[in-house]
C-alpha positions in Angstrom: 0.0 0.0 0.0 1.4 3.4 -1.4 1.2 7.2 0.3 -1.9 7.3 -2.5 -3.7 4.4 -1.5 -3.7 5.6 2.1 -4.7 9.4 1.4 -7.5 7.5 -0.9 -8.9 5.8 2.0 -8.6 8.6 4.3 -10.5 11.0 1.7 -13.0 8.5 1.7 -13.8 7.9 5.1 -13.8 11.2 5.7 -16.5 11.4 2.7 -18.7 8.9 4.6 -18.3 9.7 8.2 -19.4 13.3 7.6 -22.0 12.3 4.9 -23.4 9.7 7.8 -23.3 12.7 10.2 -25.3 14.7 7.8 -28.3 12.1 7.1 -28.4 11.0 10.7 -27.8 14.4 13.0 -31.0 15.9 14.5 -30.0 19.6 14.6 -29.1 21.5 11.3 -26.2 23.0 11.9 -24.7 19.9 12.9 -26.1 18.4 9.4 -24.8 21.6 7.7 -21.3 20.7 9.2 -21.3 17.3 7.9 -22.4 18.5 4.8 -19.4 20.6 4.5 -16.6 18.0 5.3 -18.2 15.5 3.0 -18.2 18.3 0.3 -14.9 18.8 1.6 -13.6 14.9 1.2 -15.2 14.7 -2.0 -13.1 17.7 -3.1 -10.0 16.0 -2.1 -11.4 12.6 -4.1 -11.7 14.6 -7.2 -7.8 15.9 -6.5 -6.4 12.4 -6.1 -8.5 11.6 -10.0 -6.4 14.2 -11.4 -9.4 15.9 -12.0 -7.5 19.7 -10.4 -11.0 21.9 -12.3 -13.5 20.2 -11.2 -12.1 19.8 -7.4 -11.7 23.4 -7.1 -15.0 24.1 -8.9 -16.3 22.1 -6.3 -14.7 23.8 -3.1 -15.7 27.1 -4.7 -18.9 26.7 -5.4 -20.6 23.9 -3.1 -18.1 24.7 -0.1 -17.5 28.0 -0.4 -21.0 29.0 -1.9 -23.6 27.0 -1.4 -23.2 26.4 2.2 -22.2 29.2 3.1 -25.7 30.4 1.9 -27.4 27.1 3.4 -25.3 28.4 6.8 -26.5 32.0 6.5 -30.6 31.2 5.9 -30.1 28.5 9.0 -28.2 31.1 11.1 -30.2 33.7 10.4 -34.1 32.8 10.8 -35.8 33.2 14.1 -35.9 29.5 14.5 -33.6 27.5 12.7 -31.5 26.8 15.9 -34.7 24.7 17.3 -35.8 23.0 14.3 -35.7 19.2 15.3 -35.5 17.6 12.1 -37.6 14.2 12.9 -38.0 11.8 10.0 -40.7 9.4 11.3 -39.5 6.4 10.1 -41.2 3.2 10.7 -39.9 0.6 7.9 -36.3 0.9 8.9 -36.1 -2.3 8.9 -36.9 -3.3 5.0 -35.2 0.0 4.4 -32.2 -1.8 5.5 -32.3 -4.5 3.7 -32.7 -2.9 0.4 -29.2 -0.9 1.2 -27.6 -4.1 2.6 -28.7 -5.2 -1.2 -27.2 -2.2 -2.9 -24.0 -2.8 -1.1 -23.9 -6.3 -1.6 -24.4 -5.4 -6.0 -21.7 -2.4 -5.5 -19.3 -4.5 -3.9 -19.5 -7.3 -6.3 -19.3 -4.7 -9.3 -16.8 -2.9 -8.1 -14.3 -6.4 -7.6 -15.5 -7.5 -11.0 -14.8 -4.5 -13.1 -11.0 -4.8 -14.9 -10.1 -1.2 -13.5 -7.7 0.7 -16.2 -5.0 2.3 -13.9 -2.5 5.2 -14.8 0.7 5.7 -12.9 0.8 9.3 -11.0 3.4 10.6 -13.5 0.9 10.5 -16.7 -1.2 12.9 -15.1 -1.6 16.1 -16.1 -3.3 19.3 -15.4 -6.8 20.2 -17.0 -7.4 23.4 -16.2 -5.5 24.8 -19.1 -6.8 22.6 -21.6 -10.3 23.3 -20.0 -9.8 26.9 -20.2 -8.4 27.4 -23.7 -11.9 25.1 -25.0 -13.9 27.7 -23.1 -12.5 30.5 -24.4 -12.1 29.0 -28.5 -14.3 26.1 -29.2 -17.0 26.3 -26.7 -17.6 30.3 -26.6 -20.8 30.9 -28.0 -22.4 28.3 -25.7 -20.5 29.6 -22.4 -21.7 33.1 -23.6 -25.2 31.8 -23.7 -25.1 30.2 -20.3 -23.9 33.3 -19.0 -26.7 35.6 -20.4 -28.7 32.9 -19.7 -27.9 33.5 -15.2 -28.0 36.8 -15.2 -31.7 36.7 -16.8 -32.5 34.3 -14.3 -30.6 36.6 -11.4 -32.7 39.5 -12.5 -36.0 37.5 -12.4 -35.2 36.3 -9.3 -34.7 40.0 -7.8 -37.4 41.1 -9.7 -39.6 38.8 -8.0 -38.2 38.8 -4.6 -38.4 42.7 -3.8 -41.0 44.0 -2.0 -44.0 46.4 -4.1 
């Protein structure tokens, strides 16, 4: 087992321990923080794939965005401190079952599949190669997008202010 095998598996754990805190904690800012490390360890999954773009795309704008908003609307209402978030469940049981299933097919997928592997060294970054399709090849369509958010960002003002 290599230094990237064991930063692999630590990433990973990380991933699930927070993503378990988030489904199962009771109190929202406690799911909010779990939400942000597994954002977090997902981030550092998408580092280890040599995937640099959309890692950092994803601490900008789920990390650094998103919850930071989710944070701010939690923090911020009159009672989103004492919201107990309660699911009611009653078939946990089956429910169990089904993901002890699931697990059972990934697993056996997962040990079947002939994985394809690269050595570290043949990596290289995509950001530049991202960046110079966004700016020749792919231009009209980024434009569009862009025009695109910012009528949807006025509508959205538009309708949220007060008459």
């Amino acid at each position: 087992m290599n230094f990237y095998d064991i930063v692999f598996y630590l990433f990973a754990a990380l991933t699930i321990a927070s993503a378990g805190v988030l489904v199962f904690s009771r109190n929202v800012v406690y799911s909010a923080v779990g939400l942000l490390f597994a954002l977090s360890g997902v981030a550092g999954l998408y580092v280890l794939l040599a995937a640099d773009f959309v890692a950092i795309v994803q601490i900008l704008i789920y990390v650094g965005g998103i919850l930071v908003l989710l944070l701010f609307g939690v923090m911020l209402s009159q009672k989103g401190m004492r919201v107990d978030i309660g699911t009611g469940a009653k078939q946990l049981g089956p429910a169990m079952i089904v993901v002890a299933g699931v697990l059972v097919v990934l697993f056996r997928m997962i040990m079947k599949t002939p994985w394809a592997l690269q050595s570290v060294s043949e990596f290289e970054p995509t950001t530049n190669k991202i960046g110079v399709l966004m700016m020749t090849d792919y231009l009209i369509p980024f434009e569009i997008a862009s025009v695109l958010l910012l009528g949807a960002l006025v509508g959205a003002a538009f309708i949220a202010r007060k008459d």
